[in-house]
N, C-alpha and C positions, 0 to 999 in steps of 0.2 A: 594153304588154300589150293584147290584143286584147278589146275588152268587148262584151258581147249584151244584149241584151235581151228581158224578156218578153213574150207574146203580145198582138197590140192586138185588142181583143174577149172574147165569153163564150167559155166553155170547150166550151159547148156547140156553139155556130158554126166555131169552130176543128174542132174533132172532126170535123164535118159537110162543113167544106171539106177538111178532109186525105183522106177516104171520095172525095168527089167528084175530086181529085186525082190519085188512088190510079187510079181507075176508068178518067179521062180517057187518061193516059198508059199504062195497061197494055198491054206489047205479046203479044208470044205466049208460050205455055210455054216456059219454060230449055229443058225436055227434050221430047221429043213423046209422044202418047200411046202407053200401053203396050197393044199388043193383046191383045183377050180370049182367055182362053186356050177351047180349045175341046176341051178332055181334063180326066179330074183329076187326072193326073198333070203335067199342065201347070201347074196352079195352084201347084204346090210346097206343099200342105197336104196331110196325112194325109188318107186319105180317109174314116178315122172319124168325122172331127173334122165334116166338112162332111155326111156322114150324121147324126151327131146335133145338129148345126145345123138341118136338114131339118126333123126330128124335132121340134122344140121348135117350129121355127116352125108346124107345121101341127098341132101342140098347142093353142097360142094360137089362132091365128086361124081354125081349119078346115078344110073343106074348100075346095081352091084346085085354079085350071088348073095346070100345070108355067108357064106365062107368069108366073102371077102371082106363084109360087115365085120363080121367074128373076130376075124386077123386086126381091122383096124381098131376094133374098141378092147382087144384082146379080153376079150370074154367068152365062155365056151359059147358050143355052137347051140346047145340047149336053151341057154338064159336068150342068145340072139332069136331065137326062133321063139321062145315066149312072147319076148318083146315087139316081134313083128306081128305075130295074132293079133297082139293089143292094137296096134297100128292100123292094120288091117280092118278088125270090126269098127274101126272111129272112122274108116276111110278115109284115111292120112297117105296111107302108100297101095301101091297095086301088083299083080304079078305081073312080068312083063313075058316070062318065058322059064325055060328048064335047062340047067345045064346039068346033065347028068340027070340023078334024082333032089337036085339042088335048085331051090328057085333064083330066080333074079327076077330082084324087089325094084322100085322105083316111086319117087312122089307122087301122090295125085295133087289135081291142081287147090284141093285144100289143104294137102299134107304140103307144098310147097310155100302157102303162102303162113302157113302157119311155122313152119320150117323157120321163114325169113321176118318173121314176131321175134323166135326165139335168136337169131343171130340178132337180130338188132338189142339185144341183152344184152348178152353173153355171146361173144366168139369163138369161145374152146370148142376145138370137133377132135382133140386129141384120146389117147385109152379115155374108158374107163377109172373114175377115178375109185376109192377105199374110201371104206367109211373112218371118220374120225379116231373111233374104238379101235378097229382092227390098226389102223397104224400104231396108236399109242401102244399097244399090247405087242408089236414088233418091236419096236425102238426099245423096250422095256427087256424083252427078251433077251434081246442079240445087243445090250449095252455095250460100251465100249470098257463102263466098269467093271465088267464080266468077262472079259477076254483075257486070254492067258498070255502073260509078255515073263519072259524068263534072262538069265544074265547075256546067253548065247544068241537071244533073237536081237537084244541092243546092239552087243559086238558086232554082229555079222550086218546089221544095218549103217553101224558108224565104220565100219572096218576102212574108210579109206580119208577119215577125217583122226589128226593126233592125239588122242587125247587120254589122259591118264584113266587106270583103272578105277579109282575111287569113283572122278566126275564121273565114268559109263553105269556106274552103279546108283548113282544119285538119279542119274537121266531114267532108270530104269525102275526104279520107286516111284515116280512121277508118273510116268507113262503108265505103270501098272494102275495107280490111283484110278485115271481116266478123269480127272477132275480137272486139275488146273496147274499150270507151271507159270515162273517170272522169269524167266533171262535178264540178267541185266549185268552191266560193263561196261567202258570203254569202246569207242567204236575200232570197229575192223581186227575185234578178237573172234570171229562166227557165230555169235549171237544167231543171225536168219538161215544161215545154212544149217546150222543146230534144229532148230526148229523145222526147216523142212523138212530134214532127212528122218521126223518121229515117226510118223504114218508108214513106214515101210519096215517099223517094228512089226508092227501087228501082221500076221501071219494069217488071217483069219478073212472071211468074206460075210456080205451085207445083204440084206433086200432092201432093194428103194422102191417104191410106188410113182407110178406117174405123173397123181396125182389124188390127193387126197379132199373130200368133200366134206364141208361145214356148212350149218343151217341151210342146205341148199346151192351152196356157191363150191365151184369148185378150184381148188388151188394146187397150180403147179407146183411139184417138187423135183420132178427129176431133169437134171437139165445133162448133157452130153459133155457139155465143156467142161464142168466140175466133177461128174461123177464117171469113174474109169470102172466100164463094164468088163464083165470078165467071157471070155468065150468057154466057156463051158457047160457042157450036157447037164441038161434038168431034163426033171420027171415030165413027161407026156403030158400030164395030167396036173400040169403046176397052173398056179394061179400065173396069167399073163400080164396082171396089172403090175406084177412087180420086179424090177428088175435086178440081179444078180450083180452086185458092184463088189469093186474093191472098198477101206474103208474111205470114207471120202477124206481129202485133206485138201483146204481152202485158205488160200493165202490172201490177204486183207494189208494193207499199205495206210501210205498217206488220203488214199482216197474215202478211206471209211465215214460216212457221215454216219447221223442217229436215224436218217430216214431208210437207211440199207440195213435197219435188224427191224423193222418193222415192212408188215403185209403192203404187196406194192399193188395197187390195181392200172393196170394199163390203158387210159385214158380213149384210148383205140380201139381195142378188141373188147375192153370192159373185164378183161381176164385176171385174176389174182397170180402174183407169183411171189414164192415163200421166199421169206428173207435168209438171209446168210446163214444164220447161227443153226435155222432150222432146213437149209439144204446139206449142214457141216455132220447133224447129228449121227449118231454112232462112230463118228472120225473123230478130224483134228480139227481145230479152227486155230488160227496162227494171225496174229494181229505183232505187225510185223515194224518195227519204228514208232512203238506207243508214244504219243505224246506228243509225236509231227503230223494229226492228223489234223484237216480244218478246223473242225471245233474242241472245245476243251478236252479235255482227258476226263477231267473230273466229271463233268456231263452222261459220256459215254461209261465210264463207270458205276454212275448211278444207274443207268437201266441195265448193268447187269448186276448189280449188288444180291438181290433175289435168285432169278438164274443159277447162278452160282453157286448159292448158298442152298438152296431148297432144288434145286434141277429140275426146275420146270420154268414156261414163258407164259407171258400171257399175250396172246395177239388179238385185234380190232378190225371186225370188218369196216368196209365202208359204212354202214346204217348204224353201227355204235355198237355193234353183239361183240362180245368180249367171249373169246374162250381158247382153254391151256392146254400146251403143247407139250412133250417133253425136250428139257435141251440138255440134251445125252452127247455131249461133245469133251475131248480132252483141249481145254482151251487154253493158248500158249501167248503169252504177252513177251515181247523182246522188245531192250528201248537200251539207249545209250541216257536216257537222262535220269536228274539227281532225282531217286523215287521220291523226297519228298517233296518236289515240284508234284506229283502226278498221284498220288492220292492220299488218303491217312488212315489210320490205324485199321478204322472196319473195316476199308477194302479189302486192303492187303490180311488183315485176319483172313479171309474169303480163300484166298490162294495159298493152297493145302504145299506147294513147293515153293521156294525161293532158291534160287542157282546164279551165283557169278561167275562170268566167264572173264575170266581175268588176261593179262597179257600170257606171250607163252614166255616159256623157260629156256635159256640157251640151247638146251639140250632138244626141247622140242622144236624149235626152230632151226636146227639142224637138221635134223628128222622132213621136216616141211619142206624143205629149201630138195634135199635129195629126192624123193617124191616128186616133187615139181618139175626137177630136171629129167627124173627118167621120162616124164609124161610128156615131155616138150623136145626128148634125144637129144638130151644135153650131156656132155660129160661132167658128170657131179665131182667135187674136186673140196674137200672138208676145209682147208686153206683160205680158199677163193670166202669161203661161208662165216669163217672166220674175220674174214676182211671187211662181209657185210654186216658181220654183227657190232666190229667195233667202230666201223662209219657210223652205224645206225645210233647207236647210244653216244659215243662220244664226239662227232662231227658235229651230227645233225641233231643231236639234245632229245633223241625218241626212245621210248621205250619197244621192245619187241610184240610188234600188233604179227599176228597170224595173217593178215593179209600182203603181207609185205612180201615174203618171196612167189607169189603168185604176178604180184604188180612189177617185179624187178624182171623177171624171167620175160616176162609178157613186152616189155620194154626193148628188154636184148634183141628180142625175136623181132619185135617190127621194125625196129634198128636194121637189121640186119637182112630182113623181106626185102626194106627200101631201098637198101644201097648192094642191094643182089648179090648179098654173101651168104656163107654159110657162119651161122651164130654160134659163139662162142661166148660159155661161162667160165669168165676170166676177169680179175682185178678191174682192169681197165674200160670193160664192157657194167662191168655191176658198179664202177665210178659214176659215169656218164647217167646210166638207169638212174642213179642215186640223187641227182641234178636234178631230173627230168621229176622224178616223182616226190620230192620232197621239195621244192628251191622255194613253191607259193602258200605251203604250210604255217599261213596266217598265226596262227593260232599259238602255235609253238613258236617263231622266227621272233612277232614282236614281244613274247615272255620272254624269251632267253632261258626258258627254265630247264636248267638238264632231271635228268631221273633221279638222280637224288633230290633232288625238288620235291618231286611228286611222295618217294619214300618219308621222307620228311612231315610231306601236308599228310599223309595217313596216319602217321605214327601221334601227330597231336589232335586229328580227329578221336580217333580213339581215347589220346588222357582224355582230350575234351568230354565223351560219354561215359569213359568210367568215371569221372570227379560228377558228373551230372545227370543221373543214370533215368532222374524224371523228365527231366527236360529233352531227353533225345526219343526218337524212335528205332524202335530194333526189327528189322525185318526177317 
């Protein structure tokens, strides 16, 4: 069995390097850019829709040039100046002046009160959103299924996490897939740092849209928090509705409910905004401690059983209109618990990879423990590593978790902040860590169970499923 290990460093540095990463290796867009359309009928949106988008915005903010229109609904300057004609002959807005050979537009006292009909809707005055079509027809394009992930773009993504060559190969069949991966193990082998660190495989750049429009209603998609824009030159003449990102990747917790993969409308603004799986698409989406979330597992796995299987969603506006999305995401399930607590046979058929991350190996925990030190300016000392291997196993009844020389080191250090020394990895320092971090290890202290314990319960799970090979499930 192929074993991994946790991250060596803070979580925060990791983060920081995977961003930098990310950034270094980015090549050009999947797809290229999509020209701005210079009609409204070219936009494939209703022209209503983009007339009382107008509206709203020069509600809010005033009077404006057509430029500055343009810039905020990021639509060319052609389609804005269509759309103010229209305005114009209903006597909605009026000239107020010239800047340049540029007007400046402003409400009239019809075009305001009608302005504040349509805010009392709907309060989006953000872009322009995309029609329905033209999204699905991107996301389709620039899949994540279709992106090129090779042995060298894994390595150099994992390069500062231990892990054997097999596992980086396994991890890199997966990710090529784009479909769906399982972590599962023991906790504090780097199941989530595993998982974050996939998105920074992919080499490749995205388009995101604003926001995209159904039957009328328009739904946010691009949010700043989630989706990491790339600063790079596009064509003059690119479509402005849509933004230039890295691929997304969306980390999901114990917080996940069922009501956060369906359409949210905001009880305030009256504004729609797209759910996770469908802010995730053409990334990663990382559901992150399966099976610690509020509601069941098995619940939340039914509403993606389809998803999954068939890669598409179906979402619900407010009025009961049902219509499919693509959910084009590499989706990454990590859980410390027994999978047949967490769902049965169909699901897991669904998830095209299965991956354990098992404890490490002496040897990579050697490996781990020197890393750590050079990262912390310790002097690494193989002895000292020796001494925590055999407290670990034979003192303290543990197996070797990947997160252990991270937690030991981390210990010496603040040890040693507090009492305004300079830290030393040494016997006596990784004794005291060894106290501090193991002494309330509930779990283990009232079993008594040492490691051969555990080899032991494996070894008769196993007879137990080859002597019963119906009765069990094989993952």
């Amino acid at each position: 069995m192929d074993r991994a290990c946790a991250t060596v460093g803070s979580e925060s540095n990791a983060e920081n390097q995977d961003t930098s990463l990310a950034l270094s290796r980015c090549r050009k867009p999947m797809v290229p850019a999509m020209p701005s359309p210079q009609s409204v009928m070219k936009t494939n949106i209703p022209p209503n829709l983009l007339e009382e988008l107008a509206l709203k915005v020069l509600c809010l903010k005033g009077e404006q040039t057509l430029v500055d229109l343009s810039k905020h609904l990021r639509l060319s300057f052609a389609v804005v100046d269509e759309v103010f004609q229209r305005l114009r002959k209903e006597r909605l807005c009026e000239v107020k002046g010239m800047t340049g050979l540029v007007h400046r537009v402003a409400l009239s006292s019809e075009g305001r009160a009608r302005a504040l009909e349509f805010m009392s809707l709907n309060q989006y005055v953000g872009p322009a959103p995309v029609s329905l079509g033209d999204y699905t027809a991107c996301i389709r394009a620039q899949s994540v299924m279709l992106s090129e992930v090779h042995f060298q773009d894994v390595t150099q993504a994992l390069e500062d996490l231990v892990l054997s060559t097999g596992f980086q190969a396994r991890l890199g069949v997966a990710v090529a897939s784009g479909t769906s991966l399982f972590l599962y193990g023991p906790p504090g082998c780097g199941k989530s740092i595993i998982a974050e660190k996939l998105f920074s495989i992919y080499g490749d750049s995205v388009w995101i849209p604003h926001a995209v429009e159904v039957s009328g209603q328009i739904i946010s998609v691009y949010d700043s928090a989630l989706h990491g824009g790339i600063d790079e030159p596009v064509p003059d003449d690119a479509d402005g509705r849509w933004v230039l990102c890295r691929r997304p990747s969306i980390l999901l917790g114990g917080e996940l409910t069922v009501e956060m993969l369906d359409l949210h409308l905001d009880p305030a603004s009256r504004s729609y905004y797209a759910p996770v799986q469908m802010k995730a698409n053409n990334g990663v989406l990382i559901v992150d401690d399966f099976g610690r979330q509020l509601v069941p597992p098995k619940l939340l796995l039914n509403r993606w059983i389809v998803p999954l299987d068939r890669h598409i969603d179906f979402l619900t506006l407010a009025g009961g209109g049902k219509f499919e999305v693509p959910f084009d995401s590499l989706v990454v399930f990590a859980t410390n618990l027994d999978l047949a607590d967490l769902g049965d046979e169909a699901f897991f058929r669904r998830l095209q990879t299965k991956i354990k991350v098992d404890y490490a190996t002496p040897e990579q925990f050697q490996e781990i423990c020197h890393r750590v030190c050079r990262e912390s300016d310790l002097e690494y000392d193989a002895t000292v590593v020796d001494f925590l291997i055999d407290s670990v196993i034979t003192k303290f009844n543990r197996p070797l978790r990947q997160c252990y020389p991270r937690d030991i080191v981390r210990q010496i250090c603040l040890k040693a902040r507090f009492q305004g020394e300079q830290p030393r990895f040494d016997t006596q320092a990784v004794a005291e860590a060894c106290r501090n971090c193991f002494a309330f290890d509930l779990d283990y202290i009232n079993s008594g169970a040492p490691v051969e314990w555990h080899r032991r319960r494996k070894e008769t799970k196993l007879a137990e499923r080859a002597a019963n090979p119906l009765s069990s499930q094989s993952f």
